[in-house]
N, C-alpha and C positions, 0 to 999 in steps of 0.2 A: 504494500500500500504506500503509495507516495503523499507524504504530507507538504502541503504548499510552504512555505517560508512565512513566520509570521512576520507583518509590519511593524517597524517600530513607533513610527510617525504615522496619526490621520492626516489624510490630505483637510487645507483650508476647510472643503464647503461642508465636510463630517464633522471637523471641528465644530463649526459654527450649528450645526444642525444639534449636535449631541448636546453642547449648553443651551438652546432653544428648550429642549427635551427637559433637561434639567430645572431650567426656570420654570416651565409648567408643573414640574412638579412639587415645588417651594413658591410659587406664585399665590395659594388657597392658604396657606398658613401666615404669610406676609401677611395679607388683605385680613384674616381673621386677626389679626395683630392690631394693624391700621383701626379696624373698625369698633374693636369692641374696646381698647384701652382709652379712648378717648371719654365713655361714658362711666366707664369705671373711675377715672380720676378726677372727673369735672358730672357730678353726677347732676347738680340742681341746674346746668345750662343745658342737660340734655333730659327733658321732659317727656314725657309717652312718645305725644307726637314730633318731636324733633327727634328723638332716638329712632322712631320708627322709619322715619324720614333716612337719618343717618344710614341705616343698617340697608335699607333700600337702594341705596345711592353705593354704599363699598359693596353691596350683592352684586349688580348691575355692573361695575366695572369692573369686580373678579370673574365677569362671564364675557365682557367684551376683550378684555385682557389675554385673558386665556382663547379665545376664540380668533384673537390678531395673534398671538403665536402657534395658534394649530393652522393656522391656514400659511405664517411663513416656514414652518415648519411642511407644508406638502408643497410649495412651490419652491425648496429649496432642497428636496430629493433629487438626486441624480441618478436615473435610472442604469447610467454605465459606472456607477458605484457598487465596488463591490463590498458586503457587509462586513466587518471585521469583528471577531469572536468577543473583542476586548472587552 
């Protein structure tokens, strides 16, 4: 059985594609970070409805966020990329 040569180095655009991958995946814990310590430390300027408010607004951009790096994340595959095991 012949085994290929493993790479030492990913080329550029895997680089940049595997920390895309990475930020999606630290991106939901950041934003729960963002959003909920604000209420917890300033509790009386964040009332029902402006906490509600709040929490609606850091939901909504941890879905836009993450949906602008899954989408650069598929236009930044390179189908003559080959996968590396690493």
């Amino acid at each position: 059985m012949i085994q290929r040569p493993r790479r030492l180095f990913l080329g550029r655009g895997a680089y940049r594609r595997r920390r895309m991958i990475d930020a999606t995946r630290v991106l939901p814990v950041i934003f729960a970070v963002l959003v909920l310590l604000p209420p917890v430390w300033l509790p009386r300027h964040f009332s029902f409805a402006l906490g509600v408010i709040w929490l609606g607004i850091g939901w909504l951009a941890t879905i836009l966020v993450t949906a602008l790096l899954h989408h650069a994340i598929g236009s930044a595959r390179d189908p003559s990329e080959d996968e590396d095991d690493a």
